[in-house]
C-alpha positions in Angstrom: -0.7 -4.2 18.8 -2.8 -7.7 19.4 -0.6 -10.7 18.6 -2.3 -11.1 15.1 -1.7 -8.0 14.2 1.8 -8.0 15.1 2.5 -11.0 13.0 0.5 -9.5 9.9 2.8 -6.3 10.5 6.0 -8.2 10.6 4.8 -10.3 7.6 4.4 -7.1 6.1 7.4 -5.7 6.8 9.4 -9.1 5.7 7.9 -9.0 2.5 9.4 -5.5 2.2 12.7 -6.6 2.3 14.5 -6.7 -1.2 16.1 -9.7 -1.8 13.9 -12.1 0.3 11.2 -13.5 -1.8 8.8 -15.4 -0.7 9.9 -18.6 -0.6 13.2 -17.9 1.3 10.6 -15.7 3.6 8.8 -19.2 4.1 12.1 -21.2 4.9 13.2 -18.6 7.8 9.6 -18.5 9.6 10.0 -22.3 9.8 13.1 -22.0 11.3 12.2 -19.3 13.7 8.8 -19.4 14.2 7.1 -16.5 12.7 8.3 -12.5 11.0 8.0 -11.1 14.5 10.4 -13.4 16.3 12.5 -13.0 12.8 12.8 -9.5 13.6 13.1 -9.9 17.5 16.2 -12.0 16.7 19.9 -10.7 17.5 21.4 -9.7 14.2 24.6 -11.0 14.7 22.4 -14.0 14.7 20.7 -13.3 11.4 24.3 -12.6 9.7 25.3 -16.0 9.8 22.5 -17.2 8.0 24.5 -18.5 4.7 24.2 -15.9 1.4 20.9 -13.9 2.6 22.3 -13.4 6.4 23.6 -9.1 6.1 20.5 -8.7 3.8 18.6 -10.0 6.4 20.1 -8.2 9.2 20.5 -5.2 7.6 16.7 -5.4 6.9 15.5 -6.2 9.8 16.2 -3.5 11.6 15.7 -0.7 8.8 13.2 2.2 8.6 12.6 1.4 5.0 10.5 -1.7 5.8 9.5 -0.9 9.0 8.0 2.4 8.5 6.0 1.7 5.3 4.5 -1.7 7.4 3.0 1.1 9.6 1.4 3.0 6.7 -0.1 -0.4 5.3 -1.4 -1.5 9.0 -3.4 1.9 8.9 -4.2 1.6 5.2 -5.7 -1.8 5.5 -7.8 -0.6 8.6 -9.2 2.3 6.8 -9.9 0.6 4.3 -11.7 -2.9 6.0 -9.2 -5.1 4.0 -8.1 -8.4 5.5 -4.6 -9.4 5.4 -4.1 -12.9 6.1 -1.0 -14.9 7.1 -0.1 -18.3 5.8 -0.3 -19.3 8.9 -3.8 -18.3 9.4 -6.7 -21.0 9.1 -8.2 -18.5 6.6 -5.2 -18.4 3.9 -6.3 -20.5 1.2 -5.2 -24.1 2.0 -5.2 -25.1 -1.6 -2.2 -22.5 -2.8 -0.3 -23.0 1.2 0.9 -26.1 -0.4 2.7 -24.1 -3.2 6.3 -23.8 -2.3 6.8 -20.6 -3.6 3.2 -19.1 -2.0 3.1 -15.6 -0.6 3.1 -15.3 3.1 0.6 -12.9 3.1 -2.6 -11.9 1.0 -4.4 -9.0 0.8 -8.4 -9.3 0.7 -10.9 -6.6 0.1 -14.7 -8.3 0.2 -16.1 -11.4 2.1 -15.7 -14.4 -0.1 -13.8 -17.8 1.6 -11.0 -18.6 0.0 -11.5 -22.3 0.9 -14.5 -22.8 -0.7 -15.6 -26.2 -1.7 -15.1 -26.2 -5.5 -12.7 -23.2 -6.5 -12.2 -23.1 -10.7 -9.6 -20.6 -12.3 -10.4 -19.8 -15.8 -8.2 -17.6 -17.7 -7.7 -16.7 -21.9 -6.4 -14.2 -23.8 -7.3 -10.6 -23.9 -8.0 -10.8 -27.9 -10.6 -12.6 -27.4 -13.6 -13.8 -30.3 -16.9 -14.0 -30.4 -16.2 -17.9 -30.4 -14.8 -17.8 -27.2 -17.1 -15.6 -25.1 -20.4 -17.2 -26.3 -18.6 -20.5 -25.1 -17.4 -19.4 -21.6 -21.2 -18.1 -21.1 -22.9 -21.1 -21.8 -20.2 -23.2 -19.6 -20.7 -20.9 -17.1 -24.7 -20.9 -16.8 -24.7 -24.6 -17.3 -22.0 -24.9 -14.6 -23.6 -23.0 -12.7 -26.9 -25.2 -12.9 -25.2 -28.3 -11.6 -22.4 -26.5 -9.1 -23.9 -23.7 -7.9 -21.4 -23.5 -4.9 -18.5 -23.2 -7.4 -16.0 -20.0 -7.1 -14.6 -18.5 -10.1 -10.7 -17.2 -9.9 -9.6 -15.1 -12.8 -7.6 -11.8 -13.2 -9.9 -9.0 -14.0 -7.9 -7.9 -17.2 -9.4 -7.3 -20.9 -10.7 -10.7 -22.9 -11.6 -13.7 -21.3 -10.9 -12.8 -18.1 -13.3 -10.0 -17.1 -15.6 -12.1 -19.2 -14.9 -15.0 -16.7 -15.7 -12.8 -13.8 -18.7 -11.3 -15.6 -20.3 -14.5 -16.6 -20.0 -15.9 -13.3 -21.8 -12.5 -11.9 -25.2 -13.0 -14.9 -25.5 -16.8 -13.1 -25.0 -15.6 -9.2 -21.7 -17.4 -8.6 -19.4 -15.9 -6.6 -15.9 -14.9 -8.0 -12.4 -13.4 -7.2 -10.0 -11.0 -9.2 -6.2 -12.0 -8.6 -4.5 -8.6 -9.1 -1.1 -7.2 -9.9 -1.1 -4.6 -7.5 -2.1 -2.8 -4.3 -5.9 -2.4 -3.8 -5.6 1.4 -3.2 -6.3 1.4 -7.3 -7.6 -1.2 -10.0 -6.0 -2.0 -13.4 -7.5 -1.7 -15.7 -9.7 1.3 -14.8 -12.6 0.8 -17.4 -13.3 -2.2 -14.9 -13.7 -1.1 -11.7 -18.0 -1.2 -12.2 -17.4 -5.1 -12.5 -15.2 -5.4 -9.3 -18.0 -3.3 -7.7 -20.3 -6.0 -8.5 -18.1 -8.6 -7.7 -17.7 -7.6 -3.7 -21.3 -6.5 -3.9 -22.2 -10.5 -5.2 -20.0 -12.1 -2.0 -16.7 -12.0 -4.0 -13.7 -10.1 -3.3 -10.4 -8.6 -5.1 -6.7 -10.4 -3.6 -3.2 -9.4 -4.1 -0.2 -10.3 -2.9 0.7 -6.2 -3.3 0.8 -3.9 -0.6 -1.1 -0.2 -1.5 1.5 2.4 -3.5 2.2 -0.8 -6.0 2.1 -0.4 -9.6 0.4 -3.0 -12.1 3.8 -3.4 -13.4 4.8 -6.4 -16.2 6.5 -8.6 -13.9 3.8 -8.1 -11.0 1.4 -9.9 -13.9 4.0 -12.9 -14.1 4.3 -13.6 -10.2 0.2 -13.2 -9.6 -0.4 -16.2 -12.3 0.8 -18.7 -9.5 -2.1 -17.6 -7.1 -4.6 -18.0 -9.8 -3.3 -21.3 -10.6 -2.7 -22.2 -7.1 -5.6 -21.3 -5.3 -7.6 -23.4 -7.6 -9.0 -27.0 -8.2 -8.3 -26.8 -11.8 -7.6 -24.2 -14.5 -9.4 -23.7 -17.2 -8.5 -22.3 -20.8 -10.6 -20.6 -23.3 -8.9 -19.2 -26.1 -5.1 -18.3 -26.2 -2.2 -17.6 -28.2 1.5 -19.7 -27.8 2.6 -17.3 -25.5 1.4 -14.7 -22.7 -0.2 -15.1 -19.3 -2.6 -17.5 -19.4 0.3 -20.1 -20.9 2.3 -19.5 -17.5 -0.6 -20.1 -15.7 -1.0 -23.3 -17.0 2.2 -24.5 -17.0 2.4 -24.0 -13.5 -1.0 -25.1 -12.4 0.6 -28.3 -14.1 3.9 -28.0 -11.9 1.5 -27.6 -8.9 0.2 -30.8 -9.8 -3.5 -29.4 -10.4 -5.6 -30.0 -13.3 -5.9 -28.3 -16.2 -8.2 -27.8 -19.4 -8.9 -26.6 -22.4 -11.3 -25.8 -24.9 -10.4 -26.6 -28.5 -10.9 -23.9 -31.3 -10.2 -23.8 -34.9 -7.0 -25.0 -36.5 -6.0 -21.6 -38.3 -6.8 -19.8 -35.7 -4.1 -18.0 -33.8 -6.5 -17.5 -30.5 -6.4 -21.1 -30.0 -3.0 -22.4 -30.7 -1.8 -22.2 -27.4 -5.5 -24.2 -26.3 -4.8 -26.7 -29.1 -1.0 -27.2 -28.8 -1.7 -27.8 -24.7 -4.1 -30.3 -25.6 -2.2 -31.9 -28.3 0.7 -32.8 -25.8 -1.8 -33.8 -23.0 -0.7 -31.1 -20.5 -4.6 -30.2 -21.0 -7.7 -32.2 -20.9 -10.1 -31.3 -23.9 -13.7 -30.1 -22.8 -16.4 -28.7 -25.1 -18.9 -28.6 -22.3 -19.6 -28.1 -18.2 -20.6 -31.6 -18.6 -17.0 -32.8 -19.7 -15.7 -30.6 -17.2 -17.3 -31.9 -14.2 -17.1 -35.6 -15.1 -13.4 -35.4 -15.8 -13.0 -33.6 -12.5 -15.8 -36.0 -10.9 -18.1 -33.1 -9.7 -21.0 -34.8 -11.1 -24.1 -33.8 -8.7 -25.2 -37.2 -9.0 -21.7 -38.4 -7.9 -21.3 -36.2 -4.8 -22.9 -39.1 -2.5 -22.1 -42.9 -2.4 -23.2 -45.3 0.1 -20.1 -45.7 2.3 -18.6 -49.1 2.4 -17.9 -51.0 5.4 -14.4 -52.2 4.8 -13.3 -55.5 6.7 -11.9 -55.0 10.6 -9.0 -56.8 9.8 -7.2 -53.9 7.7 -4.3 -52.9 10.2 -4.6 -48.8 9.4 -2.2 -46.2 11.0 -3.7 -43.4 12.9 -3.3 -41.4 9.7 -4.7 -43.8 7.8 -7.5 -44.5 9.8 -8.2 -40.3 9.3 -8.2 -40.3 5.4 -10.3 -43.8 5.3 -12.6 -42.2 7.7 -13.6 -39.1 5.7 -13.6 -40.9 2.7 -16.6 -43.4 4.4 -18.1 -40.3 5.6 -18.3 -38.4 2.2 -18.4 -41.3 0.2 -15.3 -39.2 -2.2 -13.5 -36.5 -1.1 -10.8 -34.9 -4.0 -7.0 -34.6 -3.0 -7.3 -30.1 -2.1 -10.2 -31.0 0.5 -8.6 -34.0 2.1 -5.4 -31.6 2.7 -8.0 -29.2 3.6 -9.4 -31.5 5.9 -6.7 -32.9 7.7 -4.2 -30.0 7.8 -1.6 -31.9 5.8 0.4 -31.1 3.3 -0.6 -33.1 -0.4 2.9 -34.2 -0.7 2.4 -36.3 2.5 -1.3 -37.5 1.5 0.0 -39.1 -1.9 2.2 -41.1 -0.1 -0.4 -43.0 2.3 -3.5 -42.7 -0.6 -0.5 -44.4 -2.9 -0.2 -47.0 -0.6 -3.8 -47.7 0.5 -4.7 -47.7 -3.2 -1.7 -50.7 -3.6 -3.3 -52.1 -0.8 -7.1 -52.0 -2.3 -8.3 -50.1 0.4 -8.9 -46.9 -1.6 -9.2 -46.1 -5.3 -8.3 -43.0 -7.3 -10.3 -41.4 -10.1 -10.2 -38.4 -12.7 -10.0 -34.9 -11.0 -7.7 -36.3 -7.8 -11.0 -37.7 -6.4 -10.5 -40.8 -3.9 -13.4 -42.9 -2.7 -12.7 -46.2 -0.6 -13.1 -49.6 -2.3 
């Protein structure tokens, strides 16, 4: 096998291993390396790893892992899907800085997970009338003003497929985060709108390999890659409780914005909208227009004339990087500068903290930085 493809089947193969989830699987590749030199390693080696070490051994050298990384090596050939590594410069920058991220994805279509401007928008499958005559108009009049925007949802019933179809009627490109492998799509009665969606430059992802059922908890686990891959999440209609709650709770743990749209007082659909807003772990929208000047997306915001700031500002090499692409751009939001600089966010809030104390740069809505 070429090198790549012997990490992808060593990934593969890792991620098979009961009891190593992925962020364990993420904490022993950086202290080995990568999954093949995990599994090249001696096992009396591995067995002294505290609590996971015999699991790890054990694994490591068993045909149950092994031999069904084969089958998914051939399956995902056949089948011209891309798996792509964390490691790899096409794994989506913006969800690598989750801690608990997958260490491998499973792509079917063409679509770049690092697009520009990346929205998730999720609701609940009962949805109204209310809330899919709202998402279509926010969607054709985002779509006027951002037409480079990617849409992120998970192709169930309600809001969701309504997200991708929406985003399909205004020629946006858009992405289904599923809850299982992609030898089969859940639910079935949509499989003509994932049709259109890799036929329209989008694509299907899953952290699943093929054989894997759309089972309950498979649901829970794939709400972090819809909140993580994005910018910002985006509720229209739910209830207290159910999916599109845990995915904004933790696109709020990730530290990424989220909003809502506000319904009717009485209305069950909306509580969870209204209750989210209410204790400001959402922003309230009622438009594409509120949306994109809270998030600073603005067309007429994309350029400013860059700045020159004084010589005598005594900037770090690092420093000197971020102040850079800020004059270049004129703004630049938090995802991209990671993006752009191949560092993780935690590290860039530390020196855009202290450039801002030192009035050299200046935040704004939507984790948009622009110098002073």
């Amino acid at each position: 096998m070429k090198t790549h493809d012997d990490e992808i089947f060593y990934a593969i193969a890792l991620s098979g291993i009961k009891g190593i989830g992925p962020v364990i699987a993420r904490k022993l590749i950086d202290e080995v390396g990568s999954p093949a030199e995990l599994f090249r390693e001696k096992p009396e080696i591995l067995r002294k790893i505290p609590r996971i070490g015999e699991i790890l051994a054990n694994g490591c050298r068993s045909c149950a892992v092994l031999d069904p990384a084969e089958k998914e090596m051939d399956f995902i050939r056949n089948h011209h899907i891309r798996a792509i590594y964390f490691g790899d410069p096409e794994y989506p920058e913006r969800l690598r800085d989750c801690v608990d991220a997958p260490i491998l994805l499973f792509l079917k279509g063409s679509v770049d997970l690092n697009s520009r401007h990346i929205i998730s928008i999720v609701g609940t499958r009962d949805s109204t009338h209310y809330g899919r005559d709202l998402l279509e108009q926010f969607t054709k009049d985002l779509a006027e003003q951002l037409p480079d925007a990617l849409i992120v949802s998970g192709l169930a019933y309600g809001i969701d497929v309504t997200a991708h179809r929406c985003a399909l009627q205004n020629k946006l490109h858009t992405i289904g985060v599923v809850a299982h492998g992609l030898d089969r799509l859940y639910p079935d009665a949509h499989k003509q709108v994932a049709k259109e969606m890799l036929s329209q430059g989008g694509g299907l992802v899953t952290e699943y390999p093929s054989g894997t059922n759309a089972d309950k908890g498979n649901f829970i686990a794939r709400n972090r890659i819809i909140a993580g891959m994005a910018d910002a999440t985006i509720l229209v209609e739910t209830a207290d409780k159910g999916g599109s709650i845990i995915t904004a709770n933790i696109a709020n743990t990730y530290g990424r914005d989220v909003f809502a749209f506000p319904g009717r007082v009485n209305d069950l659909r909306s509580r969870g909208c209204n209750r989210l807003i209410r204790q400001n772990r959402a922003g309230l929208i009622t438009s594409a227009d509120d949306f994109l000047e809270m998030m600073n997306w603005l067309p007429d915001t994309h350029q400013h004339p860059a700045k020159q700031l004084p010589l005598d500002f005594d900037l770090s090499e690092e420093e000197q990087l971020l102040v850079g692409l800020l004059r270049q751009y004129g703004e630049m939001q938090l995802n991209r500068l990671a993006i752009e600089t191949e560092k993780p966010i935690s590290v860039l809030t530390g020196i855009l903290m202290d450039l801002e104390l030192r009035h050299i740069v200046r935040s704004y809505p939507g984790g948009v930085y622009r110098t002073v």
